[in-house]
Wavefront OBJ file of the C-alpha trace (Angstrom):
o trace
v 72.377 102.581 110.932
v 70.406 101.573 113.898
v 71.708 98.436 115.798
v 69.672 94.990 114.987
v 70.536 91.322 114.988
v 73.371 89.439 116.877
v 76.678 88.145 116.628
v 75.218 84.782 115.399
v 74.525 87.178 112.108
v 78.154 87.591 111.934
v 80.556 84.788 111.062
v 83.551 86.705 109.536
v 84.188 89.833 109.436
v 86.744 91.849 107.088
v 89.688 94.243 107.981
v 90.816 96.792 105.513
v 93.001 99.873 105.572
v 92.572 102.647 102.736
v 95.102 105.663 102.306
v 98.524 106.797 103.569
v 100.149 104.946 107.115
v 99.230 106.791 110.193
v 100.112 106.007 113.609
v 97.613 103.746 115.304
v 95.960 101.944 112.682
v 98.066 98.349 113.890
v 96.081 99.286 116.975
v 92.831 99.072 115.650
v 93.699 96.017 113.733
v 94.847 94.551 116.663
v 91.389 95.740 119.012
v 89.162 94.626 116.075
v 91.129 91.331 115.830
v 90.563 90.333 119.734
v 87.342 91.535 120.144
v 86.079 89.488 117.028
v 87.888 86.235 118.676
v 86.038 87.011 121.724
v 83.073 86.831 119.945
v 83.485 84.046 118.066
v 83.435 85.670 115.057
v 86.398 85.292 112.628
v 88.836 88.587 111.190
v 90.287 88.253 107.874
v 92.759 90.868 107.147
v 92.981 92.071 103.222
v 96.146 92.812 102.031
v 96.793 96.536 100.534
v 93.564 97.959 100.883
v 91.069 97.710 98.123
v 93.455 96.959 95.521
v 93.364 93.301 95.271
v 89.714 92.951 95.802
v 89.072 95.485 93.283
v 90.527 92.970 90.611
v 88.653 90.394 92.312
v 91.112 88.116 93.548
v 90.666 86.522 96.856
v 94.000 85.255 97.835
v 95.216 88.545 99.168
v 93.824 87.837 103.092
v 94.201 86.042 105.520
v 92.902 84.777 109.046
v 94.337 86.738 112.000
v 95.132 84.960 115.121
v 95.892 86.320 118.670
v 99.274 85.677 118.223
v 99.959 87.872 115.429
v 97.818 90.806 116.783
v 98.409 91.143 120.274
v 101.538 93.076 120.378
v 101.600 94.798 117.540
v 99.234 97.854 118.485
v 102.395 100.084 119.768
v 104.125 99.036 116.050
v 104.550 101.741 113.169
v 103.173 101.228 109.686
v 100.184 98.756 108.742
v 100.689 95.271 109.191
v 98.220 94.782 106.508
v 99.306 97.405 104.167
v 97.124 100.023 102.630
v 96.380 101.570 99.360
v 94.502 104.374 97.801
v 92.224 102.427 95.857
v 89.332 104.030 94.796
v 86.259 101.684 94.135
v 83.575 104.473 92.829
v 86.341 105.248 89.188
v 85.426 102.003 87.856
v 82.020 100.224 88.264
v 83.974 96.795 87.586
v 86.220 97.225 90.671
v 83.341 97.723 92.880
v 81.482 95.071 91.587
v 85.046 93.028 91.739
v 85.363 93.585 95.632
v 81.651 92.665 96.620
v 82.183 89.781 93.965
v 84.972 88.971 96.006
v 83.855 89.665 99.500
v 80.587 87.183 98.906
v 83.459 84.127 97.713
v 85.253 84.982 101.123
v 81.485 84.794 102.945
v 82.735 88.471 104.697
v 79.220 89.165 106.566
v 80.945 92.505 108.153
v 83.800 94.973 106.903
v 85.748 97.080 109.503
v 87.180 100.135 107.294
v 90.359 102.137 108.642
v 90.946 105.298 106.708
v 90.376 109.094 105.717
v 87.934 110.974 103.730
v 89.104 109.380 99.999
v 88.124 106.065 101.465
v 84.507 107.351 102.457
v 83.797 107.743 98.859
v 84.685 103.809 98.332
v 83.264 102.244 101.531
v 79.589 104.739 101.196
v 79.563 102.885 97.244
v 80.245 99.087 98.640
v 77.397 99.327 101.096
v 75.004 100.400 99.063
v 75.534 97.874 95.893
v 75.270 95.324 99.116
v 72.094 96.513 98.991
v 71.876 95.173 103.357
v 74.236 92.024 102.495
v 77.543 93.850 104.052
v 77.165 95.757 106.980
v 80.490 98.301 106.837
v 81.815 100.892 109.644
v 84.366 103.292 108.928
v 87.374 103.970 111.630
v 88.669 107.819 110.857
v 92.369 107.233 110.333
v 94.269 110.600 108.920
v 97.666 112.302 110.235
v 95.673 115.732 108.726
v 93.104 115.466 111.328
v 90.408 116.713 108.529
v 87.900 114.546 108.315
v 84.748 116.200 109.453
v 83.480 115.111 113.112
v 82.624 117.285 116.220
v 85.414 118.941 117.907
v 87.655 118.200 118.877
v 87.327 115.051 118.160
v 90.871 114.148 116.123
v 91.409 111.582 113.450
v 93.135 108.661 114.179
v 97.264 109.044 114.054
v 96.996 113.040 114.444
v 98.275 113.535 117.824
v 101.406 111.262 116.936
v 102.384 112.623 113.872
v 101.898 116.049 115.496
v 104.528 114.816 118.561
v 107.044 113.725 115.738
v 106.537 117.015 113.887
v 107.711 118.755 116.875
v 110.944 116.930 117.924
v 112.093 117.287 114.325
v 111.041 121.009 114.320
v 112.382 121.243 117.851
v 115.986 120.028 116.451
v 115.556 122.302 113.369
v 114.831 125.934 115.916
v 118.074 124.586 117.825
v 120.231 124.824 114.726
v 118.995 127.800 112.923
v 119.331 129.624 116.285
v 123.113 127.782 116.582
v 123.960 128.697 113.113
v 121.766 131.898 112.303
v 119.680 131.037 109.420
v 116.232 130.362 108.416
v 114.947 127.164 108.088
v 111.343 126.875 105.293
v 109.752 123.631 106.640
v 106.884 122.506 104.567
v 104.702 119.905 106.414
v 102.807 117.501 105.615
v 98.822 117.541 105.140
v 96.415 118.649 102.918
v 94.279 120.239 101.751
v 93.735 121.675 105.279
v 96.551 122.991 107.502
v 95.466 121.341 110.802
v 98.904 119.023 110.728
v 101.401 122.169 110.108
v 98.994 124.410 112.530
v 99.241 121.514 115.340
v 103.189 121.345 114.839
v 103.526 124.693 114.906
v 101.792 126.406 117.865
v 103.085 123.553 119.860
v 106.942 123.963 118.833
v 106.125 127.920 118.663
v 107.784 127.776 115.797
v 108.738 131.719 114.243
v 105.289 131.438 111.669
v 103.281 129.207 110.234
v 101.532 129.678 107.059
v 98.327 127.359 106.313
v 95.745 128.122 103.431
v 92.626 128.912 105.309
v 94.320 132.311 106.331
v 93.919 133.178 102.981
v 90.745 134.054 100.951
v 88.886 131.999 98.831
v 90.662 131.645 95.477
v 94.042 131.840 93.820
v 96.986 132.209 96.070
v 100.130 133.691 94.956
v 103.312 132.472 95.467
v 104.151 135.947 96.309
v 101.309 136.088 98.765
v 103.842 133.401 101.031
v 106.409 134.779 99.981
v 105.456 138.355 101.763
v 104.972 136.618 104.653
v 107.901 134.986 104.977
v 110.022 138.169 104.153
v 107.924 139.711 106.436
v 108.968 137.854 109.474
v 112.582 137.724 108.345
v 112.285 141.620 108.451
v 110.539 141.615 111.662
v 112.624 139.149 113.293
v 115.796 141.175 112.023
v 114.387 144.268 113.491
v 113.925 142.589 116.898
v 117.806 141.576 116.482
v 117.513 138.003 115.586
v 118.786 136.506 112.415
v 117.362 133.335 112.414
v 114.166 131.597 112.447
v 111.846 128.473 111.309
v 108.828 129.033 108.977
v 106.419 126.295 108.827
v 104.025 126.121 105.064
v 101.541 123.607 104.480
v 101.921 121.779 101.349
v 97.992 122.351 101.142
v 99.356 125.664 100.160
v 100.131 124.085 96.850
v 96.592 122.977 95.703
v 95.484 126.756 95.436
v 98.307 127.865 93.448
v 97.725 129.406 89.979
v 98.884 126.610 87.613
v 99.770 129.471 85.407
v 101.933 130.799 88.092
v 103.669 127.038 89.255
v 104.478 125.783 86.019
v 105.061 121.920 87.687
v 101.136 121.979 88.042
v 100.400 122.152 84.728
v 101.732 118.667 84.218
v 101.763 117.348 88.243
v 100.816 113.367 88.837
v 97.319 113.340 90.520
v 96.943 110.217 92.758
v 93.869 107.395 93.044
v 91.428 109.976 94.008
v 92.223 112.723 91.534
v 94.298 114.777 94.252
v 97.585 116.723 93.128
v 100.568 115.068 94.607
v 101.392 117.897 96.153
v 104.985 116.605 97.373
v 106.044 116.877 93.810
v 105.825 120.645 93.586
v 108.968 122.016 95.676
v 107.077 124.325 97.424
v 110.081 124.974 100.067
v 112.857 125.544 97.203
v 110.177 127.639 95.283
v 109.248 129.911 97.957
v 113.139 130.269 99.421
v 114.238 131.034 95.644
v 111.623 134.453 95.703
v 111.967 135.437 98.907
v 116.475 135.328 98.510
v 115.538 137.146 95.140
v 114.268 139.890 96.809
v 116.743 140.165 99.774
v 119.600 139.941 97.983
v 118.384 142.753 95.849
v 118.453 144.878 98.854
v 121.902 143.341 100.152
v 120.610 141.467 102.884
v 122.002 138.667 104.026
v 120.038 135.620 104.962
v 121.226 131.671 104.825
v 117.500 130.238 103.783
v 117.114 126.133 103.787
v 114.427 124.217 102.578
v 113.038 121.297 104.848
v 110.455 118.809 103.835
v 108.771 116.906 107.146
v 106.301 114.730 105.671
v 106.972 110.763 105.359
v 108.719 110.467 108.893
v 105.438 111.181 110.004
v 103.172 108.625 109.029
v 104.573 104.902 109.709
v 106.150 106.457 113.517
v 104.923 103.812 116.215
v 101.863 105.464 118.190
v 102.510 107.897 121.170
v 100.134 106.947 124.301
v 97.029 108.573 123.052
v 96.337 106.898 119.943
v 97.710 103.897 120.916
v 95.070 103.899 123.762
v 92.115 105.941 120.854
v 92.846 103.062 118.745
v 91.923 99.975 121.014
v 88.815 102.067 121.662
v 87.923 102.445 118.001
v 89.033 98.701 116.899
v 86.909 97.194 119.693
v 83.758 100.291 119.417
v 83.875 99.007 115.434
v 83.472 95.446 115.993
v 80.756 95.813 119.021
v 79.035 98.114 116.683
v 78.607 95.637 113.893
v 77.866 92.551 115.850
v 75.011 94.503 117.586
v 73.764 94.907 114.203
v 75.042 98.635 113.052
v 76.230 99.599 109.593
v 76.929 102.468 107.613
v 78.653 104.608 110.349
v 81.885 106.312 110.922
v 82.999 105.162 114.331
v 83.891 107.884 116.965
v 84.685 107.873 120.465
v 83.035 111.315 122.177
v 83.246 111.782 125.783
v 84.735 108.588 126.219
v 81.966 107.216 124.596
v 80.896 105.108 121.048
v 79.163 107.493 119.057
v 78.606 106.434 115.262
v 78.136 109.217 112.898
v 75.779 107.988 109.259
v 77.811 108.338 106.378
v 74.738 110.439 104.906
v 76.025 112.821 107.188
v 79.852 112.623 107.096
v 79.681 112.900 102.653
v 80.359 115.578 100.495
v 77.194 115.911 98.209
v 79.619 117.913 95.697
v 82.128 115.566 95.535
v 81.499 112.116 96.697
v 84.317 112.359 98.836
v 83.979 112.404 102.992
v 83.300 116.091 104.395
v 86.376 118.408 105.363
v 87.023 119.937 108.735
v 89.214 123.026 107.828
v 90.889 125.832 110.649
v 88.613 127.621 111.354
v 90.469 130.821 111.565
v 88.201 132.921 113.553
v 88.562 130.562 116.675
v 90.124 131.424 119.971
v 92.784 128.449 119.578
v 94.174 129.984 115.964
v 94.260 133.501 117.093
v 96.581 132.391 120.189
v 98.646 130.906 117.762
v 98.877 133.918 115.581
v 99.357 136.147 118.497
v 102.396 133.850 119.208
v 103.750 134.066 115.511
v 106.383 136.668 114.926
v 104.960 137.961 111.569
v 104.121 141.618 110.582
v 100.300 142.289 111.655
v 97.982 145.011 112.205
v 99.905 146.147 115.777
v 103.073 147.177 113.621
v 101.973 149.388 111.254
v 100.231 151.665 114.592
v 103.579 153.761 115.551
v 105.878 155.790 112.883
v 108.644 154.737 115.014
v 108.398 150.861 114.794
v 107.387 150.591 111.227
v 110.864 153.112 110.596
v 112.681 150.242 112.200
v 110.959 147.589 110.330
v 112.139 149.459 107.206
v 115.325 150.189 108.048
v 116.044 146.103 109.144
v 114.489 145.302 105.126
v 116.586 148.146 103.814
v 114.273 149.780 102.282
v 112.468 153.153 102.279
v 109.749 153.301 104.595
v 107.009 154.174 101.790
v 108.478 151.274 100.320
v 107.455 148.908 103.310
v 104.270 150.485 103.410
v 103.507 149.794 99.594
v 104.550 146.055 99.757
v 103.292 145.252 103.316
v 100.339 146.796 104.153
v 98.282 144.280 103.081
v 99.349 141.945 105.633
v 97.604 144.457 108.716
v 94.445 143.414 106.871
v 95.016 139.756 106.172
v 92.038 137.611 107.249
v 92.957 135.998 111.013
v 95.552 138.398 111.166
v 96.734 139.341 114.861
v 93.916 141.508 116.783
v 95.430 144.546 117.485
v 95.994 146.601 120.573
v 92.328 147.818 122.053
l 1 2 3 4 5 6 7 8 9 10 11 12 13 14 15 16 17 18 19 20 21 22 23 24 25 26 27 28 29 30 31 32 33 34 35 36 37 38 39 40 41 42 43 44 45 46 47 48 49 50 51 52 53 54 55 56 57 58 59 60 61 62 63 64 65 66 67 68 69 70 71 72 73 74 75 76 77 78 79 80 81 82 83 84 85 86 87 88 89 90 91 92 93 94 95 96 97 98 99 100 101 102 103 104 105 106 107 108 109 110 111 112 113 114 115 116 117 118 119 120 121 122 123 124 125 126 127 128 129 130 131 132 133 134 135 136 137 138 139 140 141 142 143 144 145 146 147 148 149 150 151 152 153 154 155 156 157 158 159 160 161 162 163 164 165 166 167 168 169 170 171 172 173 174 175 176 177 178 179 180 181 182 183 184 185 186 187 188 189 190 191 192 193 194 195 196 197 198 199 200 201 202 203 204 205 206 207 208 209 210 211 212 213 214 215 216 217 218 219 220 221 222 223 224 225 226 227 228 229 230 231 232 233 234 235 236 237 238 239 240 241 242 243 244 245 246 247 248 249 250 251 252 253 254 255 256 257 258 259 260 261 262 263 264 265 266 267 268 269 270 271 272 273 274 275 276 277 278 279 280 281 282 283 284 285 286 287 288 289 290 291 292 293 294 295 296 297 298 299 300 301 302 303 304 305 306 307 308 309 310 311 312 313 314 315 316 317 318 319 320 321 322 323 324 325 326 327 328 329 330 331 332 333 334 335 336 337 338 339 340 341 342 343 344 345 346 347 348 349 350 351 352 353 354 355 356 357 358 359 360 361 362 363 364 365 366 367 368 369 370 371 372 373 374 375 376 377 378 379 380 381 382 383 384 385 386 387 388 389 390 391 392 393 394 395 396 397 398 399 400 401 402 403 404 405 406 407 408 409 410 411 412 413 414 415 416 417 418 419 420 421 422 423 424 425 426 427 428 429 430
């Protein structure tokens, strides 16, 4: 990993994206471009990530000039494309892309993506065995990949500021209108994305799967929850609300419980595609079952914000993060480094080994999850209109909490107690 050589070692160097769009990444193609010009060293961009180069062909790239690159780093969506390619499920693909990288004389390979494409990118350097030095730029709208915080991935913050103004129009009409909206966001399998969105819009309650315990969840673990803060929200004399769920959610779900898993589509890397389990219509068909029982009337509509997120154009901050990690990539290499994941720290280059940034247990790049016991999540849970340890403390309130579920109060005590005990739940009054 330590820095050696010169850019007289490098002649070409390579420019590939790996995973979903997220805001910014035209930016770093566009930084590493230039600052390989201004080298003298030539960028080839590859077409749709590893897929081409995995079957060995070689006509899927091409030469980037100034022209094409200079303007585009405030664009949406990869100019390159990407794909989720994964070189390490069949030895012939990764043999087919170094094959392939050799023909094309690549000396240097700038790779943009998340923690699937760590798996692929750790593999290709070490079959080049020194003859391809490789960096890694952390691109992910989930903001999981591990690195120090709070360090974000690449395309976070924007998708974040989309999440909001679309969440923003949704709290305007369910307060205009009187009914709940059940968003489910984007991101797994960490909540960071729905989190992020949510403390910042205030949203009525977000529900991510690191409040939870290790294990199973239930649907009727969310579903609680949600009723919950319909209740509360009722007894506090509002009707409406917005509930934000990760889709993460989904991955923990008893497949015996979510029949759709059973038979689910995994993608490249083996992960459920979590968008095909209606997690929104699933949850707002229990939690109308068991109003309605009770004669309580609720509008509930399931939302999905996920797609508009990842090809918006950048906001300011990543537009500006990703010129620093396209050109910190490129200076890296030519001064001889490889094997890195490229992060800016205090305004600073600071490359992280890929020994340190992989998951021994499954190939894959580490996970940063919410850490739930933090400061930052327990301001956003104080925030959250949910039932929580502070209203179960007087007879009085918990009568009125009962009375706005109609329901007896030992009734409200049977099925909610368990939320005053719920890890990261809201501290209560000292």
């Amino acid at each position: 990993m330590n820095p050696q050589g010169s850019a007289l070692d490098i002649k070409r160097i390579g420019i590939v994206v790996g995973g979903g769009p997220a805001p910014g990444t035209n930016g770093v193609i566009s930084a590493a471009a230039i600052e390989a010009l201004n080298a003298g060293v030539v960028p080839i961009g590859f077409h749709d990530g590893f897929s081409w180069l995995a079957q060995r062909y070689t006509d899927e790239q091409h030469e980037l000039s100034l022209d094409e690159v200079s303007r585009v780093h405030l664009d949406g969506g990869v100019l390159l494309g990407t794909s989720r390619t994964d070189l390490t499920r069949d030895p012939e693909a990764l043999d087919n892309t170094l094959a392939a990288l050799k023909k094309l004389h690549i000396d240097a390979l700038v790779a943009i993506g998340g923690d699937d494409l760590v798996r692929s990118v750790v593999a290709l350097e070490a079959r080049a065995r020194g003859g391809l030095r490789i960096v890694q730029v952390p691109k992910s709208i989930d903001n999981d990949l591990w690195m120090p915080l709070p360090v974000p991935t690449l395309g976070y913050q924007t998708a974040r500021h989309v999440g909001v103004e679309l969440v923003k129009a949704l709290m305007e009409d369910a307060k205009t209108t009187g009914r709940w909206y059940l968003g489910v966001a984007m991101g797994r399998p960490t909540g960071h994305l729905t989190l992020g969105i949510g403390k910042a819009a205030s949203v009525t309650c977000t529900i991510i799967p690191e409040e939870f315990p290790e294990g199973s969840i239930g649907l009727c673990d969310v579903a609680d929850i949600v009723e919950g803060a319909i209740i509360k929200r009722r007894a506090l004399g509002r009707s409406y609300g917005v509930v934000l769920l990760s889709e993460a959610l989904v991955e923990r779900f008893d497949p015996r419980e979510v029949q759709e898993l059973q038979d689910v589509d995994r993608d490249a890397q083996g992960n459920i595609r979590v968008t095909e389990v209606d997690l929104g219509r699933k949850v707002k068909a229990e939690v109308e079952r068991r109003l309605e029982r009770r004669s309580v009337k609720v509008t509930l509509v399931d939302k999905t914000i996920g797609y508009e997120l990842r090809s918006a154009p950048p906001i300011p901050f990543d537009a500006e993060y990703a010129r620093d990690l396209g050109y910190a990539a490129v200076e890296y290499l030519i001064a001889g480094g490889s094997g890195a994941l490229v992060t800016i720290q205090g305004g600073e280059m600071q490359p992280i080994a890929f020994r340190d940034i992989l998951d021994p247990a499954t190939g894959r790049g580490r996970l940063r999850a919410v850490d739930v016991q933090t400061e930052g999540y327990q301001v956003a849970r104080d925030y959250m209109v949910r039932l929580g340890p502070r209203d179960f403390e007087k007879v009085d309130w918990v009568a009125r909490l009962a009375e706005a579920g109609k329901m007896p109060v030992e009734e409200f005590h049977r099925r909610f107690d368990k939320l005053a005990m719920a890890p990261g739940a809201e501290r209560p009054h000292s």
